[in-house]
C-alpha positions in Angstrom: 0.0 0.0 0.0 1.2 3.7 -0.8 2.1 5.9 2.2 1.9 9.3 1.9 2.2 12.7 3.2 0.5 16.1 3.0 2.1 19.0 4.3 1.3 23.2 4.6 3.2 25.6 6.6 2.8 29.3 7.5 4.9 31.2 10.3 2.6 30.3 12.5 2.4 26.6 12.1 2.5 23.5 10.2 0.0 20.8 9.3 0.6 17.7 8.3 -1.5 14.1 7.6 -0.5 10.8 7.0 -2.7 8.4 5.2 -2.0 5.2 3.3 -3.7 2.8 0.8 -5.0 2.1 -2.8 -7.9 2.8 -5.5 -11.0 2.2 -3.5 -9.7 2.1 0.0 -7.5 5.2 1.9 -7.1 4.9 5.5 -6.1 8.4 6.9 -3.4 7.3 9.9 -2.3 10.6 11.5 -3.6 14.6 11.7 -1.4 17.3 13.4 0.3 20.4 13.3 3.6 21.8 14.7 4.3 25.1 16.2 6.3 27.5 14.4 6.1 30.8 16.5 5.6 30.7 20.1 2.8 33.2 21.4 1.2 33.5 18.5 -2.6 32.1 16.6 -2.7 30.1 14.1 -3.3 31.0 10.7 -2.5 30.0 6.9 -1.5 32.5 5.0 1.1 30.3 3.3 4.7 29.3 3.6 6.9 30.9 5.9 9.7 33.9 4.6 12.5 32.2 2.7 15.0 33.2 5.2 13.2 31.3 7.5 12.8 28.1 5.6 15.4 26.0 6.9 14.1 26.1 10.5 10.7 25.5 9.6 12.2 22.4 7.8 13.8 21.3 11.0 10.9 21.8 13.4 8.8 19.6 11.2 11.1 17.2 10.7 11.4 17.1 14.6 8.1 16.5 15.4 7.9 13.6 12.1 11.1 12.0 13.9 9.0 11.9 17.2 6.0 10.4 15.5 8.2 8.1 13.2 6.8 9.1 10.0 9.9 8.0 8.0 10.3 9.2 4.8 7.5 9.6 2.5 6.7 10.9 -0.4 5.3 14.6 0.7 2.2 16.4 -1.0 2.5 20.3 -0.3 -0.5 22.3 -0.3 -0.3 26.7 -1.3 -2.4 29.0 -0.3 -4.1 31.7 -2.4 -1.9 34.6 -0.7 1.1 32.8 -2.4 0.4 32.9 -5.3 -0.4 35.1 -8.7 -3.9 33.8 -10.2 -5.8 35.4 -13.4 -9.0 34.6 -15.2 -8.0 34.4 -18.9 -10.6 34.2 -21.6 -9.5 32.5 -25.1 -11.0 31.5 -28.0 -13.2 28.6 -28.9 -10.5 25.4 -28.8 -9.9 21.7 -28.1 -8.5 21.3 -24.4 -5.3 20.1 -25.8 -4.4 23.0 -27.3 -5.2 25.0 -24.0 -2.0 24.7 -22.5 0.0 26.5 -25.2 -2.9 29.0 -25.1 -2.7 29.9 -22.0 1.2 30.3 -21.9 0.9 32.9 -25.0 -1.7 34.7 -22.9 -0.5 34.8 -19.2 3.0 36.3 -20.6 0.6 39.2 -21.3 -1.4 39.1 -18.6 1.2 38.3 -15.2 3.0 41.4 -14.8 6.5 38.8 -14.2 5.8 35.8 -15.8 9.0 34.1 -17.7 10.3 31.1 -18.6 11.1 30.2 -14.7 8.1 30.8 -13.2 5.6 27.7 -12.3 2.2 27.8 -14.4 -0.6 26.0 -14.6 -4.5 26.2 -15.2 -7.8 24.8 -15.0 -10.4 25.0 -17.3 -14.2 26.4 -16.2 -16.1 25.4 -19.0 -15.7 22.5 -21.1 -17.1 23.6 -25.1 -14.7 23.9 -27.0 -16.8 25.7 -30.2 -17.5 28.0 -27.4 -14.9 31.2 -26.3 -13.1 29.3 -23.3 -12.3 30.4 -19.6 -9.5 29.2 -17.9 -8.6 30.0 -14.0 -4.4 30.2 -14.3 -2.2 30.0 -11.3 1.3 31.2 -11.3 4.4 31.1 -8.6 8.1 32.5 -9.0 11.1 30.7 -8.3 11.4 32.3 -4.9 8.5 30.5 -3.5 9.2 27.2 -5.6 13.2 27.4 -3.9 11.5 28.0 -0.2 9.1 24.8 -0.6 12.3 23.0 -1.9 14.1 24.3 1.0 11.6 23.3 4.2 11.3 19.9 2.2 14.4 19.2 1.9 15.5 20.2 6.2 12.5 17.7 6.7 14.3 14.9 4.8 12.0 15.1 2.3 11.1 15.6 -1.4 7.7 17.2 -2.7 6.2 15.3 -5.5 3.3 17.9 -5.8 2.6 21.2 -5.2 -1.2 21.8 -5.1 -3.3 24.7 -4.8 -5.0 24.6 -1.2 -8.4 25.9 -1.9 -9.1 23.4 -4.9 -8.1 20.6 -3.1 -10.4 21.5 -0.3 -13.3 22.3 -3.0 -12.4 18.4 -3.9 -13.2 16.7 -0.9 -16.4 19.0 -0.2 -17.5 17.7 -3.8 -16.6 14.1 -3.4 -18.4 14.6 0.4 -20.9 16.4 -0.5 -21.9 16.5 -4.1 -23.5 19.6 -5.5 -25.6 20.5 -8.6 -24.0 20.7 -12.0 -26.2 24.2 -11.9 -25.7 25.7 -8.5 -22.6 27.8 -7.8 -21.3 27.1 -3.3 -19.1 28.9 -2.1 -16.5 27.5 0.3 -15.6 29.0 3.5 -12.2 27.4 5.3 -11.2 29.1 8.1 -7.7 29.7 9.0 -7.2 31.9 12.1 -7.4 35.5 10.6 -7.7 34.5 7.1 -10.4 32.7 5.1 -10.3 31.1 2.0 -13.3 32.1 0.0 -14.2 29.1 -3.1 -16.9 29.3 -5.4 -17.3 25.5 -7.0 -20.3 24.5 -9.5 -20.2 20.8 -9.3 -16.5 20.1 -9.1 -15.3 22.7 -11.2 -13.7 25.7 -9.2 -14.5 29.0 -11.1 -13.5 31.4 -8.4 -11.1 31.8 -5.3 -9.8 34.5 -3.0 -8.1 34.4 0.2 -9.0 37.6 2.7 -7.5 38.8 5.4 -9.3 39.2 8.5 -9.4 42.0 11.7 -9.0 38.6 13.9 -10.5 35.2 14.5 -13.9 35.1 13.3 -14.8 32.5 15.5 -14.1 34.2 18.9 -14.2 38.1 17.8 -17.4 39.4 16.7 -16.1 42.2 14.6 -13.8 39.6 13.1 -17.4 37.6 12.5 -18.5 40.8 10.8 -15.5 41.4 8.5 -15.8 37.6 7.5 -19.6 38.6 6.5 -18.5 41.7 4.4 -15.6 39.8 3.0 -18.4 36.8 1.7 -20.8 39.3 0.0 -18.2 40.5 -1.5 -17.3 37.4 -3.4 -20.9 36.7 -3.9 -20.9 39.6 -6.0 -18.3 39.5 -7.7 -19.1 35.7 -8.5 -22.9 36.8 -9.5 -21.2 39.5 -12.0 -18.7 36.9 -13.4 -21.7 34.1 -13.9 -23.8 37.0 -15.5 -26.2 37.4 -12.5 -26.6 33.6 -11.3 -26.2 33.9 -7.3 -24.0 31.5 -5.3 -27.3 29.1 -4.0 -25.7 27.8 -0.9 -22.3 28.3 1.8 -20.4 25.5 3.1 -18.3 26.2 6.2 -15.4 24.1 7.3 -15.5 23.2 10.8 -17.1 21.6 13.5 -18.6 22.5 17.4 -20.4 25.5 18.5 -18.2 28.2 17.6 -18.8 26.9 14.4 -22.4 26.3 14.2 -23.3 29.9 16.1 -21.1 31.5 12.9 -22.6 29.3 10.4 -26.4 30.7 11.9 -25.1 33.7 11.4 -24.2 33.3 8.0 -27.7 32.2 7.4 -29.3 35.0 9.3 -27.5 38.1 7.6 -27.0 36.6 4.4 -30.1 35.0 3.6 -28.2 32.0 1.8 -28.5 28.0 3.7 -25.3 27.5 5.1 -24.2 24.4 6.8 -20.9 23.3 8.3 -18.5 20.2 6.6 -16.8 18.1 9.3 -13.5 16.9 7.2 -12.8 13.7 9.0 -17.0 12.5 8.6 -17.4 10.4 5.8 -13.5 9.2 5.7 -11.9 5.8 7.3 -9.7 6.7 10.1 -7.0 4.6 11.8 -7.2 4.0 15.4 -5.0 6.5 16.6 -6.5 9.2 14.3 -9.8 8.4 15.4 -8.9 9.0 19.2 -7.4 12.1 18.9 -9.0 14.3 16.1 -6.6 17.4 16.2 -8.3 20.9 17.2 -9.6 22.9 14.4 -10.2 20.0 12.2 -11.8 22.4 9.1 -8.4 23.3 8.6 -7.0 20.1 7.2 -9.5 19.5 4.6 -7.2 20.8 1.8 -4.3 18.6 3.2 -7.5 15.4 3.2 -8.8 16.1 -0.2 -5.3 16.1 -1.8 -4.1 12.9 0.0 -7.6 11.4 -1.2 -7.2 12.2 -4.9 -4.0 11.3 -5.0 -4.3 7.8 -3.8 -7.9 7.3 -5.9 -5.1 8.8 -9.3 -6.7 11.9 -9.6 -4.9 14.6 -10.9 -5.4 17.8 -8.8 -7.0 20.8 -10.2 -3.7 22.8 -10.2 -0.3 21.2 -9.6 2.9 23.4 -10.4 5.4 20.7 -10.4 2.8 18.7 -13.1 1.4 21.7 -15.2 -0.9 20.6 -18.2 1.3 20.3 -20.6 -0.1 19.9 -24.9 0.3 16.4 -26.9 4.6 16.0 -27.4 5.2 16.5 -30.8 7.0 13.3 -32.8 11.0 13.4 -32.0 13.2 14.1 -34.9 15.5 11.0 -34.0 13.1 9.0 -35.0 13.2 10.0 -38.4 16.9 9.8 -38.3 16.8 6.2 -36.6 14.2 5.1 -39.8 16.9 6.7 -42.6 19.4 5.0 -41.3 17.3 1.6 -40.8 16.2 1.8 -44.1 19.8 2.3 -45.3 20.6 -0.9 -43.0 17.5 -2.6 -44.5 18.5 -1.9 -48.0 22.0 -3.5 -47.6 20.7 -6.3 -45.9 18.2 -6.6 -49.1 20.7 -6.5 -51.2 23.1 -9.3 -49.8 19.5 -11.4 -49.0 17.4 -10.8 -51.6 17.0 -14.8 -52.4 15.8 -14.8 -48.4 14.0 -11.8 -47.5 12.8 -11.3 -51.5 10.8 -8.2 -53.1 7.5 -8.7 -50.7 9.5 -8.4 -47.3 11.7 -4.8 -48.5 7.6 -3.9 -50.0 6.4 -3.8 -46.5 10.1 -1.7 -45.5 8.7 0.9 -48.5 4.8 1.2 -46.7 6.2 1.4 -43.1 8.3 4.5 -44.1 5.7 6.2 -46.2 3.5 5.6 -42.9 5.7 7.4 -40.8 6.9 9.9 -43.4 3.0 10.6 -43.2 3.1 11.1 -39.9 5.8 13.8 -39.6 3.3 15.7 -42.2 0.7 15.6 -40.1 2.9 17.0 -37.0 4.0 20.0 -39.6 -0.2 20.3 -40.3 -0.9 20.7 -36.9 2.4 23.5 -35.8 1.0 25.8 -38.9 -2.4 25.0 -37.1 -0.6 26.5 -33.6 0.8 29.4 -34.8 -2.1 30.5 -36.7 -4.0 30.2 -33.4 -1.7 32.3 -32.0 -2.4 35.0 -34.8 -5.8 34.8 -34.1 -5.4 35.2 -30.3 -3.3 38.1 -30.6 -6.1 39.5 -33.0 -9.1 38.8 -30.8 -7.4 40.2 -28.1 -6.9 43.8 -29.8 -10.5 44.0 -30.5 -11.3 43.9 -26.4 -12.9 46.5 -25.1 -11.0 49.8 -24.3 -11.6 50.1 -20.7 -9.4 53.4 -20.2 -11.6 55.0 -23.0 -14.6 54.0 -21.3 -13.6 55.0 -18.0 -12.4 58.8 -19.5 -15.7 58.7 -21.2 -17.9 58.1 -18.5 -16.2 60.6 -16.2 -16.6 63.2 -19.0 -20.5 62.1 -19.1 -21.4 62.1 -15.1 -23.8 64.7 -14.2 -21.8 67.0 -11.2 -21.4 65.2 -7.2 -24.8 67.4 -5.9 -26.9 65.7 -8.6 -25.7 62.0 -8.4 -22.7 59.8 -7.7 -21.7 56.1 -7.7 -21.2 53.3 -4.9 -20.2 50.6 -6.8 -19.1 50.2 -10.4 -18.3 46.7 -12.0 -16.6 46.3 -15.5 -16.2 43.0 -17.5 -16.8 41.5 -20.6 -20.2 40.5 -21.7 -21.5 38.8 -25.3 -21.9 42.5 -26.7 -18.7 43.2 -26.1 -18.2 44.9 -22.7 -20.4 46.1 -19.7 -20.3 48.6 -16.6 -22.5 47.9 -14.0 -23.2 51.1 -12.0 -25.2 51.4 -8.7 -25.4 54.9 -6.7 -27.5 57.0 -5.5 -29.1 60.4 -6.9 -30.8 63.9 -6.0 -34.1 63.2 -8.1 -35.4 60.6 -10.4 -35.1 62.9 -12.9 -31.0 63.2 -12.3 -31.3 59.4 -12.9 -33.0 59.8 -15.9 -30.8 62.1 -17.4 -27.8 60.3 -16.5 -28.9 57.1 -18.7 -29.4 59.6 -21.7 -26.1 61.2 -21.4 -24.6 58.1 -21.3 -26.7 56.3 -24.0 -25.5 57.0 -28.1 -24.8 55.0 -30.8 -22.8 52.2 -29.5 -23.1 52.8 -25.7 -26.8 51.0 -24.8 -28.1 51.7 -21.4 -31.1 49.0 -20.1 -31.9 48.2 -16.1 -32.4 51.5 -14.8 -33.7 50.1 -11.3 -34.1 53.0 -9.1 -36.2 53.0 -6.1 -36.6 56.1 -3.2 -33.4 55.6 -0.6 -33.7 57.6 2.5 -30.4 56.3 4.1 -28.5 59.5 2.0 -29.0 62.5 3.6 -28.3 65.0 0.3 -29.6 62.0 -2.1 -33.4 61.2 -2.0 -33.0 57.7 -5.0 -31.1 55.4 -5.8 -30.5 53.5 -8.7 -28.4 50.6 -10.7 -28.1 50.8 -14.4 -26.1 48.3 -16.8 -23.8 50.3 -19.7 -23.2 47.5 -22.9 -20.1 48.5 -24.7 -18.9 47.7 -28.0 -15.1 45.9 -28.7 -12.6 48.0 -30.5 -12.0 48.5 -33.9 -8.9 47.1 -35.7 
């Protein structure tokens, strides 16, 4: 059976489980975590400062030594914090020609990316006659050095390096299986941070990690930051899925710290939330099951990685393993055919009377087979780079946000008559659209607002506006949606 380890760090502390076994059966043996920093919470808001690496290596290797892990083969999770992550929209393709995609893109859309950073990507939708959306992860070779560094003072060596929040939207989907056409957002707790998932069925489409005032779970104005920080997402999710809500919020955690947060949650929100226990539903081995470790919500990254990786699954998002497109035939091999049908002709010619004309017949068809081959490879690179034209096309005819943005300050009435609260920009099927919500003197301000901003390729619809009170020199408020057209080549 296959032993194996999974393994986060911050400079707080370290977790770490242990679980062994097979396709169809995973035992999960051991759960803990090690001090890093004495006098201080716990929280995860990734690994510890480089400088700092070798210690943290130590410590854990310490408290493995005293547990008698041995060595393993060690699965390390990172956090959203550590990373840099971008939505990327591409044209209609075929999934195997998404990697090379995605690498012509993020060099324009990572504000470091080279040839020595980590990338890697998941897709969010699946069509591929349809423009495609991919969620792309990146990390520097800083951070990949540091996790090389604490593995190594452990006595270990990582064999993946896994993005924490998608592995814990894994085991919440393999727990608790959702609808193919419901977005749930994630909540995971860690100390004063919080790792905020949106998942429809499996399928991650949006993460953040925020930063908290404290511990939710024992401040209430930390409690009350966590609540702004959720709506938040919720919005920004709602605007991304072109105004589907998230239908549902799944804490991590357990006990009644937990369940008098996740009744909040419900209260305020309006949205059913209900609390995910990790360590239900999995097999435990006896020394597990007697000591759960506190705070158990916060392992379900390090659970769900483990689990996927002993059922083969690949993980959503693994830097040392990016997505990588179909290898391309190798050259030798054409030179290793030349030259055996050079030693096939020889031999031919010396044993014509034993091989005779049918046997160096088949030699002729076998080359032409593979000589057909190597076309088909040069077929499908001028295919590549004519995608890449395209891309590089499609992407000039976006939508010039800086344009827009000069425009619609030139086009807003003066502060006394109206102003704006929120304003959301994205891309939409006609091209572009601004969502504005604010609030205004009169309903008439209101109207003329969506005239001065309407003309003939600027469409104005939704003007929702309603009598506000809660502005003392604003008597409406409204919420408008702005369609704007792609540029022009």
């Amino acid at each position: 059976m296959t032993r194996l380890l999974a393994l986060e760090w911050n400079e707080d502390e370290a977790r770490l489980v242990v679980a062994s076994g097979r396709r169809g059966t995973v035992v999960f043996e051991e759960a803990f975590c090690v001090p890093l920093a004495e006098g201080q919470g716990s929280s995860a808001a990734g690994p510890a400062p480089a400088w700092d690496a070798k210690t943290v290596g130590q410590k854990i290797a310490q408290a493995a030594a005293a547990r008698r892990l041995g060595r393993l083969d060690v699965l390390v999770a990172l956090g959203r914090s550590s990373i840099e992550l971008r939505q990327l929209s591409l044209p209609p393709a075929p999934d195997e020609e998404l990697p090379n995609l995605v690498r012509f893109q993020a060099v324009r859309e990572f504000n470091e990316l080279d040839e020595h950073w980590l990338l890697d990507f998941t897709p969010i939708d699946d069509a591929p006659d349809q423009p495609r959306t991919v969620l792309a992860a990146a990390i520097g070779p800083e951070l990949a050095a540091q996790v090389q560094t604490v593995c190594a003072a452990a006595g270990w060596k990582p064999q993946r390096l896994v993005l924490r929040p998608c592995a814990a939207a894994s085991l919440v989907s393999r727990l608790r299986p959702g609808s193919a056409y419901q977005a749930r957002l994630l909540v995971d707790l860690l100390g004063d941070e919080a790792d905020l998932t949106v998942m429809v069925d499996r399928k991650v489409i949006f993460l953040r990690t925020a930063r908290l005032s404290g511990d939710p779970l024992v401040q209430p104005e930390a409690a009350a930051d966590l609540l702004v920080q959720i709506r938040r997402t919720m919005a920004a999710v709602q605007n991304q899925l072109e105004g589907r809500q998230v239908a549902s919020i799944v804490l991590c955690g357990d006990g009644e710290d937990y369940e008098a947060l996740a009744q909040r949650i419900d209260h305020q929100l309006a949205t059913p939330t209900e609390l995910f226990h990790p360590f239900d539903g999995v097999e435990l081995g006896e020394e597990l099951a007697q000591h759960l470790p506190d705070y158990p919500g916060r392992y379900a990254p390090l659970v769900g990685m483990l689990w996927d990786e002993l059922e083969g699954i690949a993980p959503a998002i693994d830097f040392l393993h990016p997505r990588q497109p179909p290898k391309p035939p190798s050259p030798h091999r054409k030179w290793i055919l030349a030259a055996a049908a050079g030693l096939l002709a020889v031999l031919g010619f010396f044993g014509y009377q034993i091989y005779g004309k049918y046997q160096l017949a088949e030699d002729v068809d076998e080359l032409r087979q593979h000589a057909q081959e190597l076309d088909q490879a040069i077929k499908q690179a001028e295919k590549a780079e004519k995608i890449y034209l395209e891309v590089a096309r499609w992407k000039e005819t976006d939508v010039h946000w800086l344009e827009e943005l000069r425009r619609l300050s030139e086009k807003f009435p003066p502060a006394k008559q109206a102003m704006v609260s929120q304003m959301l920009m994205g891309p939409s099927r006609r091209g572009g659209a601004v969502q504005l919500e604010g609030f205004a003197q009169s309903a008439s301000d209101i109207d003329a607002l969506a005239e001065n901003l309407r003309d003939a390729d600027h469409q104005v619809e939704g003007r929702n506006r309603a009598e506000d009170a809660s502005r003392k020199d604003y008597s409406w408020r409204y919420r408008m949606n702005i369609y704007v057209p792609p540029r022009e080549l």
